[in-house]
C-alpha positions in Angstrom: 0.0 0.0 0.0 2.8 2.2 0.7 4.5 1.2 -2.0 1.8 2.3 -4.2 1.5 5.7 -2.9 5.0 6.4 -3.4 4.9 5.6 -6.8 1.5 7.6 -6.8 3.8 10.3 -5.3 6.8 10.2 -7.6 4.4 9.9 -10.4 2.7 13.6 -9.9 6.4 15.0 -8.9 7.2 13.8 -12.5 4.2 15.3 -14.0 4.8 18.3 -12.0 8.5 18.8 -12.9 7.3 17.8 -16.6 4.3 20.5 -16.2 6.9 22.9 -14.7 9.7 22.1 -17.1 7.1 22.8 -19.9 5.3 25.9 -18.8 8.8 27.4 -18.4 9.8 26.4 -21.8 6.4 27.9 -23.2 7.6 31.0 -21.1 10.3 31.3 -22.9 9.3 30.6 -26.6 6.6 33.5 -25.4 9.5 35.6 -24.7 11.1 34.6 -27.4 8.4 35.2 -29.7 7.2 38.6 -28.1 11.0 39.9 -28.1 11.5 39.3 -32.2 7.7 40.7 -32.3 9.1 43.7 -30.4 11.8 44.0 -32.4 10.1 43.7 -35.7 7.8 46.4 -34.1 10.8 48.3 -33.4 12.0 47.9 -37.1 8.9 48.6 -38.5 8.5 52.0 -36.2 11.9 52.3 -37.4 11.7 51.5 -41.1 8.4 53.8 -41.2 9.9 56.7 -39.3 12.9 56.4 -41.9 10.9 56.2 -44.5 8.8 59.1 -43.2 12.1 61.2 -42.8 13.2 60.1 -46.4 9.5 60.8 -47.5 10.0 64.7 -45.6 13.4 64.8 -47.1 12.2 63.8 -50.8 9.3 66.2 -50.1 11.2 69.1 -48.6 13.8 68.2 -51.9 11.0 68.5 -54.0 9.9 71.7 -52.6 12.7 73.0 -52.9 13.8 72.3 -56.1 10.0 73.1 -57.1 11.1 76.5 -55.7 14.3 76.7 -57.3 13.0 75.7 -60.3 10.3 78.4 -60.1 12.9 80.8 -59.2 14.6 80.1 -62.1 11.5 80.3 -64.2 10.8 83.7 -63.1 13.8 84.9 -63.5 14.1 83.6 -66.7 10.8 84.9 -67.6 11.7 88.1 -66.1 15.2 87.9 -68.3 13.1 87.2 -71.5 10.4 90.0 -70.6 13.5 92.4 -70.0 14.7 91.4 -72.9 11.5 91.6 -74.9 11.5 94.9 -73.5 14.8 96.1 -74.8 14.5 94.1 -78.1 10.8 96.1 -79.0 13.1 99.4 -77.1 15.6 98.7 -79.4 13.2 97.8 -82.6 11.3 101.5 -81.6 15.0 102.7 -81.7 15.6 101.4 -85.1 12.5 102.2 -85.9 12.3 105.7 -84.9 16.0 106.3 -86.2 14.6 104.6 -89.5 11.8 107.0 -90.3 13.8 109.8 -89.2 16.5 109.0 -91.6 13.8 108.2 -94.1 12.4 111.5 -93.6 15.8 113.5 -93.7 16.4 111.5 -97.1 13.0 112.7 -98.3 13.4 116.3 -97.5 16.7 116.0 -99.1 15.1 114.7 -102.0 12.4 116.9 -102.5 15.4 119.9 -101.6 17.6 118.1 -104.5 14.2 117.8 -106.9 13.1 121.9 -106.3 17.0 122.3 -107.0 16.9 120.9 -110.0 13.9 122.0 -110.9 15.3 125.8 -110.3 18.9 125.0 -112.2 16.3 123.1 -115.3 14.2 126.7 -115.2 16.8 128.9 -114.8 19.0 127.0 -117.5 15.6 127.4 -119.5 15.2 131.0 -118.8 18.9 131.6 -120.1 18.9 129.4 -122.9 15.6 131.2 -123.8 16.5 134.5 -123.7 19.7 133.7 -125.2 18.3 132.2 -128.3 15.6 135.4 -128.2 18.8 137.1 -128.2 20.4 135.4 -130.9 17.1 135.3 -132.8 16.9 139.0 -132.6 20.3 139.2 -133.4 20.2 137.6 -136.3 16.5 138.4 -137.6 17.6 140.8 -140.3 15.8 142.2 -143.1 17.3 144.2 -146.2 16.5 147.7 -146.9 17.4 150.0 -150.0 16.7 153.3 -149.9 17.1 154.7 -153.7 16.7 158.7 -153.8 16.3 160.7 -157.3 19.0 159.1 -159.6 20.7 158.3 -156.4 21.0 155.4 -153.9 20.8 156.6 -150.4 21.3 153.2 -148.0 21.5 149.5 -149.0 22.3 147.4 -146.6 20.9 144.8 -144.1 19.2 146.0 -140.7 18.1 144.3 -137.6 13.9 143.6 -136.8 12.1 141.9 -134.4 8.1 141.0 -134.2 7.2 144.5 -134.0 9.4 145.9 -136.9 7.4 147.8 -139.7 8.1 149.7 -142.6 8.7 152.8 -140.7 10.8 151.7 -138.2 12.9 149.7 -141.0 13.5 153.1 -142.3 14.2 154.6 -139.0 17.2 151.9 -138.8 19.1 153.4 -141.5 20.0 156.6 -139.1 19.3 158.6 -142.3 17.8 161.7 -141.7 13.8 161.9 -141.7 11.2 164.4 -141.6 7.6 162.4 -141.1 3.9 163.2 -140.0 4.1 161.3 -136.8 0.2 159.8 -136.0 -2.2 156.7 -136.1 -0.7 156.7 -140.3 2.6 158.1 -140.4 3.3 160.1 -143.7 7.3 160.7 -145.0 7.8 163.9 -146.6 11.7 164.1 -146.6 14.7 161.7 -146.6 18.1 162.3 -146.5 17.6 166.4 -147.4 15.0 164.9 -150.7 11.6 166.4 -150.0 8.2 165.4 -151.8 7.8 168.1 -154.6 11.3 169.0 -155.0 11.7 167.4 -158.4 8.0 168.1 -159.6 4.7 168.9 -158.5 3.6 165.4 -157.3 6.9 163.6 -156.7 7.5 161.7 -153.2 8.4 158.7 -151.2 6.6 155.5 -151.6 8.0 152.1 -150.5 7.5 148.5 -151.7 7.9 145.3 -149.3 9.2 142.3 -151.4 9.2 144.0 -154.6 5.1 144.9 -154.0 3.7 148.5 -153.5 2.1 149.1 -150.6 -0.6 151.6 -150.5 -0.9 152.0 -146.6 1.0 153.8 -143.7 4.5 152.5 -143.2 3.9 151.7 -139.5 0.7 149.7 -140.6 2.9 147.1 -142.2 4.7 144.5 -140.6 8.3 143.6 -141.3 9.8 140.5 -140.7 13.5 138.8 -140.9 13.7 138.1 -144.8 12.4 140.8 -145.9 13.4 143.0 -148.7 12.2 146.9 -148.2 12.3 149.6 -150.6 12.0 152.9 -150.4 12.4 154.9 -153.3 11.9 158.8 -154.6 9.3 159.2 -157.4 8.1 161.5 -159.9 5.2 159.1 -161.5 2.9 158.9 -158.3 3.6 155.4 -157.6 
């Protein structure tokens, strides 16, 4: 009997030590597990709080090269706007400078042109009044001037467009005694007087070999001509 409770005895010491052995072993796998859990905890805080930092450190990165970036964009923008600014300043400039100079070349143009003009005119004027001079130069007409059985003038004397038979006359500087009036009348040339030879004698004249029966200063004369006066005793 005592035997048997010994045994009984040793039997639940076992199973205690066993049940003791155990529980401390499941105590420690418990820590075991609970300390890697705790460290993976640990790590993870850790990994998350690095990658949190990295994340803020990316971020503030980005910020700040968002910033800079901007920065740089502005002041690039505000280097292209300046020099926009002085580009259309300096186009105005050119432009300004341009029209002036145009202008300038214009009025010195129009200066040269009335210029011209002027020198053309005045060239004009002189070659005009030179050739008028050399026309009435040169615009003769011959006069003969035949008294009684005597020749008084022959020669050649200047006209011009208001030269008659009278003043043709007048142009031989011989000396004349006339009726001056709307018909002027010759009596006398070169001392020979109308009446001297005979009752009825006098001064007639004849323009290109034709009598003319009107007042001397009543009939043009122009370069070409041939006048003649002449003394007579018939009447005509």
């Amino acid at each position: 009997m005592k035997k048997t409770r010994w045994i009984i005895a040793a039997v639940v010491v076992t199973i205690l030590v066993i049940g003791g052995a155990l529980a401390l072993q499941q105590s420690s796998q418990s820590q075991a597990t609970e300390a890697p859990d705790t460290a993976a905890t640990s790590s993870s805080s850790s990994a998350k709080s690095s990658s949190e930092a990295s994340s803020s450190a990316a971020k503030a990165s980005s910020q700040k090269k968002a910033s800079s970036s901007s920065k740089k964009a502005s002041s690039k923008k505000n280097s292209a706007s300046a020099a926009s600014t002085k580009t259309t300043s300096h186009h105005a400039t050119t432009a300004a400078a341009s029209s002036e100079a145009s202008s300038t070349a214009a009025h010195k143009k129009a200066t040269s042109k009335a210029a011209t003009s002027q020198a053309t005119k005045s060239t004009a004027h002189k070659t005009a009044t030179k050739t008028s001079r050399k026309t009435s130069s040169t615009a003769k007409a011959h006069l003969v001037v035949s008294g009684y059985k005597k020749t008084f003038f022959s020669g050649n004397v200047t006209v011009n467009s208001k030269s008659n038979a009278f003043t043709v006359l007048q142009s031989s500087k011989l000396k004349l005694n006339y009726q001056n009036g709307a018909a002027v009348y010759v009596s006398s040339i070169n001392g020979l007087a109308e009446n001297d030879v005979k009752t009825g004698s006098g001064w007639k004249y004849r323009v290109n070999g034709k009598f003319i029966d009107k007042a001397a200063n009543m009939k043009p004369v122009k370069s070409g001509d041939t006048v003649h006066w002449y003394f007579t005793t018939a009447g005509y």
